[in-house]
PALUM-492043 format. One record per residue (C-alpha): residue number from 0; chain; x, z, y; residue in three letters. Coordinates in pm, whole numbers. Example, Ala and Ser with C-alpha at 12.3 -4.5 7.8 and 13.67 -1.06 7.14 Angstrom:
2
SITE  pos  unit       X       Z       Y  code
SITE    0     A    1230     780    -450   ALA
SITE    1     A    1367     714    -106   SER
//
This chain:
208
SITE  pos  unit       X       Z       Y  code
SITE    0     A    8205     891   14310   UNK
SITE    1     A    7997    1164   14427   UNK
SITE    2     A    7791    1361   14194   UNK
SITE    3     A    7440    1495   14273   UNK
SITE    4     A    7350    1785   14080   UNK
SITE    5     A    7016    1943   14005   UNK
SITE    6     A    6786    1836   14314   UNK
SITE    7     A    7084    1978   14542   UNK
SITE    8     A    7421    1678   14795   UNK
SITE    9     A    7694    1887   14827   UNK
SITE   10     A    7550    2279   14933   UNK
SITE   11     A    7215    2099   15128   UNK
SITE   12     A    6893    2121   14944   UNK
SITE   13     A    6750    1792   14981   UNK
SITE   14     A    6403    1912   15090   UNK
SITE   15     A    6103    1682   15145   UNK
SITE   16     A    6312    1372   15153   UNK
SITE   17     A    6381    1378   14792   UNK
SITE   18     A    6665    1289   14588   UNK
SITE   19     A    6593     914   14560   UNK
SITE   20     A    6590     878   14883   UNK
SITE   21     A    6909    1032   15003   UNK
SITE   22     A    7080     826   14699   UNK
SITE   23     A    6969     486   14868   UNK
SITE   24     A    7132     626   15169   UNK
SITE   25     A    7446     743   15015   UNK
SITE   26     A    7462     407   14822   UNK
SITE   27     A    7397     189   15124   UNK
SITE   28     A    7698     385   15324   UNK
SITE   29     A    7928     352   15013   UNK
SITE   30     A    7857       1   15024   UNK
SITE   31     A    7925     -48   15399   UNK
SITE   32     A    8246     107   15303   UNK
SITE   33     A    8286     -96   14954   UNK
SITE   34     A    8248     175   14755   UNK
SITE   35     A    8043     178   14433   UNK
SITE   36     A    7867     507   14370   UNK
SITE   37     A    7805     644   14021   UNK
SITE   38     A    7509     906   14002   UNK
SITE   39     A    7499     938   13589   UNK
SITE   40     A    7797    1077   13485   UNK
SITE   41     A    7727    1459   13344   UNK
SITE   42     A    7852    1789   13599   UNK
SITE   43     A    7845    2141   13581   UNK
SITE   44     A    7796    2417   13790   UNK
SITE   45     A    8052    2615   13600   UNK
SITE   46     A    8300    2394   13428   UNK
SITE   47     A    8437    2709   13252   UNK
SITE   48     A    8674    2540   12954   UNK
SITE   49     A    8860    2297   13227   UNK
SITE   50     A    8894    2617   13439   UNK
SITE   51     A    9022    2776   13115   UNK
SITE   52     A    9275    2521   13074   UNK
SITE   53     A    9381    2497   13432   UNK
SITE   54     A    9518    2857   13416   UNK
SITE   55     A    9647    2785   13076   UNK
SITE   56     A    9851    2441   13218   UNK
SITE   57     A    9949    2695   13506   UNK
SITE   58     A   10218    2868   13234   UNK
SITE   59     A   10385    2564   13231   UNK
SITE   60     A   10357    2459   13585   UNK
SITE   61     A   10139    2202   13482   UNK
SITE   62     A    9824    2283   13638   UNK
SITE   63     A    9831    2058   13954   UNK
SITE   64     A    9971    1742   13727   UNK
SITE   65     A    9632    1832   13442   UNK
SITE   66     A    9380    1855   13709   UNK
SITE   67     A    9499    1531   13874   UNK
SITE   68     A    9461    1361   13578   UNK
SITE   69     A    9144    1535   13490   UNK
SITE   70     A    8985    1437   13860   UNK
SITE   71     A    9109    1033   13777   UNK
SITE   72     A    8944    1028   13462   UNK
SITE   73     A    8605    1210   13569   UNK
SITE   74     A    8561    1047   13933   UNK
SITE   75     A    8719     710   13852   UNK
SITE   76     A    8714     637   13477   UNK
SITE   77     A    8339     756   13411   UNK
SITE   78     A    8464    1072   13152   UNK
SITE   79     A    8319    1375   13218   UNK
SITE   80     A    8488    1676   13297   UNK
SITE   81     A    8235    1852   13096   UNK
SITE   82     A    8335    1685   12758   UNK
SITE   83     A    8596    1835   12537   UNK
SITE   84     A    8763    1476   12497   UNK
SITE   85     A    8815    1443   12838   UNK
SITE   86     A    8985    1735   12900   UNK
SITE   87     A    9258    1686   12595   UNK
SITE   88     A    9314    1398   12719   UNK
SITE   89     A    9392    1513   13069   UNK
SITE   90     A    9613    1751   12874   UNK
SITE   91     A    9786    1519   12688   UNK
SITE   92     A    9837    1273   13024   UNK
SITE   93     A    9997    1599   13226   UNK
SITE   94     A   10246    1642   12911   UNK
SITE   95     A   10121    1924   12760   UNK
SITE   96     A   10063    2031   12400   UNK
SITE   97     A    9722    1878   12310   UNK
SITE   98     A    9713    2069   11959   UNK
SITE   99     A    9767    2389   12179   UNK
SITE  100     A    9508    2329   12427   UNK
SITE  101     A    9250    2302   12124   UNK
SITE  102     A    9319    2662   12009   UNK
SITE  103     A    9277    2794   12349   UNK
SITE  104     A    8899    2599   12365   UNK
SITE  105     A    8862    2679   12023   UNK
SITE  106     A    8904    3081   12093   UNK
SITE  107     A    8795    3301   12397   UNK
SITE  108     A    9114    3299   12573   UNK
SITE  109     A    9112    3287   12979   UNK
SITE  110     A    8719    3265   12913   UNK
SITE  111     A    8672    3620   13067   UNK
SITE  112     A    8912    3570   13344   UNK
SITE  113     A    8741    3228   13474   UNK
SITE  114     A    8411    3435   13483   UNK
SITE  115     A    8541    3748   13674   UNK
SITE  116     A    8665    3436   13897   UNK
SITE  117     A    8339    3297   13956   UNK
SITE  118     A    8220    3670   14052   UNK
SITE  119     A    8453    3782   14266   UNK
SITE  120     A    8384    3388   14461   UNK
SITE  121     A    8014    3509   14534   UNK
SITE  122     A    8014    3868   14541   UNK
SITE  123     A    8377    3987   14696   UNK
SITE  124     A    8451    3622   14900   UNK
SITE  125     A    8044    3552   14985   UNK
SITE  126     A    8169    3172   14878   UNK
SITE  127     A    7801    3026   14808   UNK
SITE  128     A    7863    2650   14904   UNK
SITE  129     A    8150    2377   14816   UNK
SITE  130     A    8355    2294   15001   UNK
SITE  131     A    8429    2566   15245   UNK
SITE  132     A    8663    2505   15519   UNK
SITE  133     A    8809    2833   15692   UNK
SITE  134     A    8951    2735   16052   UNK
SITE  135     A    9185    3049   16201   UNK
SITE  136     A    9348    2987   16497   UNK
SITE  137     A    9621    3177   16667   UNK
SITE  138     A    9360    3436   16783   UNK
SITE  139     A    9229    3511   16421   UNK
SITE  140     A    9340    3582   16097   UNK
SITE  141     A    9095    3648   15865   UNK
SITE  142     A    8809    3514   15651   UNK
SITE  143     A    8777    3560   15261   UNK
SITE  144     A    9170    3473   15182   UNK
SITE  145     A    9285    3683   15443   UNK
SITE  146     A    9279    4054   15577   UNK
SITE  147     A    9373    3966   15951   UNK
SITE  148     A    9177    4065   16271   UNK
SITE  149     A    8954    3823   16429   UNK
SITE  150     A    8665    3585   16281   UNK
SITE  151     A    8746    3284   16227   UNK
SITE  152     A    8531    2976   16243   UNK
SITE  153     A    8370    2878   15847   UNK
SITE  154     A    8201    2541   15806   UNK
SITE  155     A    8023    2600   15458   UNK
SITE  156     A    7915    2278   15251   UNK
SITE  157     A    7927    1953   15394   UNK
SITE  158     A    7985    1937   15801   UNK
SITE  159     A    7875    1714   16046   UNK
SITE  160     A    8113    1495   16260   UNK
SITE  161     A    7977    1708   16626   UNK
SITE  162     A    8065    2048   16400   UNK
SITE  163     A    8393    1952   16350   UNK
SITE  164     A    8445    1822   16644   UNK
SITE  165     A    8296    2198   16759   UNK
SITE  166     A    8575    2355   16621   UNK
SITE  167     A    8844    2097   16749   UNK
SITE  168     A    8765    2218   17034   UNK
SITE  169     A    8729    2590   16960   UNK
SITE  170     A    9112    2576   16835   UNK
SITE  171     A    9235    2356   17110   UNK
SITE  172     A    9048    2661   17310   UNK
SITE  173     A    9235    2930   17154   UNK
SITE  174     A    9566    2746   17118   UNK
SITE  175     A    9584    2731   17563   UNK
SITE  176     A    9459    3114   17528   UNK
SITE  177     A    9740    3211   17343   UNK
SITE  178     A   10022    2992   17532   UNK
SITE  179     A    9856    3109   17842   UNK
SITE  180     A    9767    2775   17959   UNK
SITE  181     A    9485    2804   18206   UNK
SITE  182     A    9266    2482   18169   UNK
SITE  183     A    8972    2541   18421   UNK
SITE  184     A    9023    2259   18645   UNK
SITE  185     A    9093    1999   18368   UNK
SITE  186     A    8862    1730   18221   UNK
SITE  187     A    8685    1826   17855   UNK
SITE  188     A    8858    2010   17590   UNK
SITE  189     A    8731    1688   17342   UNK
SITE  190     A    8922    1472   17596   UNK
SITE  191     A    9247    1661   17506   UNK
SITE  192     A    9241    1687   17160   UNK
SITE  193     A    9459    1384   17124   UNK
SITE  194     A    9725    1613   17347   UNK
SITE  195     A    9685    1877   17156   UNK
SITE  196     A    9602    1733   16792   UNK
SITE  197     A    9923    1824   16672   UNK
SITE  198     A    9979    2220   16806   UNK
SITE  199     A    9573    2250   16607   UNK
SITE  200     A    9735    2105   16338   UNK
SITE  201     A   10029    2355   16281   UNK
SITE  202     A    9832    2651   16346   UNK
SITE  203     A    9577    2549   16048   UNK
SITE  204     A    9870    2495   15832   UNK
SITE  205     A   10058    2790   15883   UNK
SITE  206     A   10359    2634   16089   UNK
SITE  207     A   10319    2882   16348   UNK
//
């Protein structure tokens, strides 16, 4: 499923072409791919009481298991992450205390915290689109999780197939800086990147 919100795909404002029109596209691509997209079911921009009860599952190491199950019901079942029910019964599928979860939506608890979240995402981390991919490569280390030198290369919202094949090729780049491999007098660096697929891929993970 993927959810349009508010005249806005993703971080893209849909412009002139209007909303209609870029859901027949989306739905004729889903189709291609026999997927059946679902535009009505209800979203929100800040989904504070399933925040509140992510940090709350997190005391019990539960918080990857509830949103999981919360994610199943809202993108595949049709129950909205915005309703109350949904989320209790997320709780009650991770194997938490359903009762308990009530008091915390019933009272203010975590409320604050999820909100000084949401602040320090836009004002401290500049984090303005969804998703946000932050590619370091051996020659960087920083970007809004991270207090390293360098700038690393930030694809914010949803990316284009030639961007991220851009920065394929900007870590391949950086990965024969570092290793002191001297590439003048080979063919393209998107030529290599089956070669070197798999030294990118540690670097982004942290391997190396």
């Amino acid at each position: 499923m993927i959810q349009f919100i508010g005249g806005h795909l993703g971080s893209h404002k849909l412009g002139v072409i209007g909303a209609p029109v870029v859901e027949a596209l989306l739905w004729l691509l889903a189709r291609n791919a026999g997927i059946k997209l679902d535009f009505a079911v209800q979203a929100q921009w800040q989904p504070v009481d399933s925040q509140r009860l992510m940090l709350w599952a997190r005391q019990f190491g539960k918080q990857e298991d509830y949103m999981n199950h919360l994610g199943h019901l809202h993108f595949e079942q049709r129950k909205s992450a915005s309703h109350r029910e949904t989320l209790l019964e997320a709780v009650g599928a991770a194997g938490l205390n359903v009762a308990a979860a009530e008091k915390v939506l019933d009272s203010g608890e975590l409320r604050q915290t999820v909100w000084d979240s949401y602040d320090c995402m836009v004002h401290e981390k500049l984090i303005h689109a969804i998703p946000l991919f932050v590619f370091n490569s051996p020659l960087t280390d920083g970007g809004p999780f991270r207090h390293g030198a360098g700038q690393p290369t930030v694809v914010k919202g949803s990316g284009t197939p030639w961007q991220f094949l851009q920065v394929l090729e900007q870590l391949v780049h950086d990965v024969d800086v570092a290793e002191g491999i001297d590439n003048s007098g080979q063919t393209s660096v998107s030529s290599r990147l089956g070669v070197r697929s798999l030294e990118c891929i540690g670097w982004l993970c942290g391997a190396r």
